[in-house]
C-alpha positions in Angstrom: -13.7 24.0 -38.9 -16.5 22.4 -36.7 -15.8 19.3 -38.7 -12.7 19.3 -37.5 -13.4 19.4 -33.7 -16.0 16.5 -34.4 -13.8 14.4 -35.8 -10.8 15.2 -33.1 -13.7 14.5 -30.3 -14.8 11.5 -32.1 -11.2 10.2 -32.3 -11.0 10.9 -28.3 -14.1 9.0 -27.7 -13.4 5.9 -29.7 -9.6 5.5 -27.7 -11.5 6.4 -24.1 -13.6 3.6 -25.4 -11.1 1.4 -25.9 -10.2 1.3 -22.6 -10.3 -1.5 -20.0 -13.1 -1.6 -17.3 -10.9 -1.4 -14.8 -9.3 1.7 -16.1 -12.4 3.2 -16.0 -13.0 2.5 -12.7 -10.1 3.4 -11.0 -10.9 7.0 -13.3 -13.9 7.4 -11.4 -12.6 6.3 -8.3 -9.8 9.6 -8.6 -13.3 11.6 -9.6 -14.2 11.2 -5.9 -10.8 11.8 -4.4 -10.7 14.7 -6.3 -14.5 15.7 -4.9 -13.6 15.8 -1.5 -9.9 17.6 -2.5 -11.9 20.4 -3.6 -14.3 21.0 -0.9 -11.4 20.4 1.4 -9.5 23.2 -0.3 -11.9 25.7 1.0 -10.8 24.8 5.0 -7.8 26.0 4.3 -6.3 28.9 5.9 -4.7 30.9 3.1 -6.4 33.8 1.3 -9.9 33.7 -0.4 -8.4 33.9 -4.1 -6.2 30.8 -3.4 -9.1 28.9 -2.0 -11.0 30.1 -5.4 -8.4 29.1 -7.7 -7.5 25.8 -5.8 -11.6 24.8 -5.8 -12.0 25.8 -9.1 -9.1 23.4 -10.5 -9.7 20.6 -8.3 -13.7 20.7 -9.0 -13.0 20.8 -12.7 -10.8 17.6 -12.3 -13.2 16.3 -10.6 -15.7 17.0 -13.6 -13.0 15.6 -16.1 -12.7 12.8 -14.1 -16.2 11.5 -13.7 -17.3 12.4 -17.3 -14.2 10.3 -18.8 -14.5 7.5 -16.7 -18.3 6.9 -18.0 -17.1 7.7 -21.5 -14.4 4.3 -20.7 -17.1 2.6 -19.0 -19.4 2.9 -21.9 -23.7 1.8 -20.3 -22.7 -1.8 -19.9 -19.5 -0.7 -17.3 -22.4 1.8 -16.0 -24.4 -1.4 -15.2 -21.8 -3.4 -14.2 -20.8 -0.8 -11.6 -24.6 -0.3 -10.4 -24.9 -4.0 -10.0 -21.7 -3.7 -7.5 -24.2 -1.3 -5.3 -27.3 -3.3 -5.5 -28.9 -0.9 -8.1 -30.9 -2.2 -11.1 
């Protein structure tokens, strides 16, 4: 059995790999959208469960999002990116 989840994750991997740059990217560009959807969830005037439920979904999009757009990107997109913000 836990040989099949690793070679279903591995399978994942490799195709989020073999994904453009720019896909990965734009992936982590939706994490922050979704970031700022979630903490703007909690302003919203509806009851306490909603505002639970809607943070919880849009935070673990957010999650989703940022860890497979550095699984696309791959440590040289990583670098590529950093170089964009003046990071070494």
């Amino acid at each position: 059995m836990k040989e099949i989840f690793l070679n279903a994750f591995g399978a994942v991997k490799r195709w989020l790999a073999g994904l453009s740059f720019r896909t990965g990217v734009i992936v982590l560009s939706s994490c922050v959208l979704f970031y700022i959807l979630s903490f703007a969830a909690l302003a919203l005037p509806v009851s306490a469960a909603l505002r639970g439920a809607l943070w919880f979904v849009l935070f673990g999009c957010a999650k989703t999002a940022q860890y497979g757009g550095l699984l696309i990107l791959g440590v040289e997109g990583v670098k590529r990116v950093k170089k964009w913000f003046g990071r070494e």
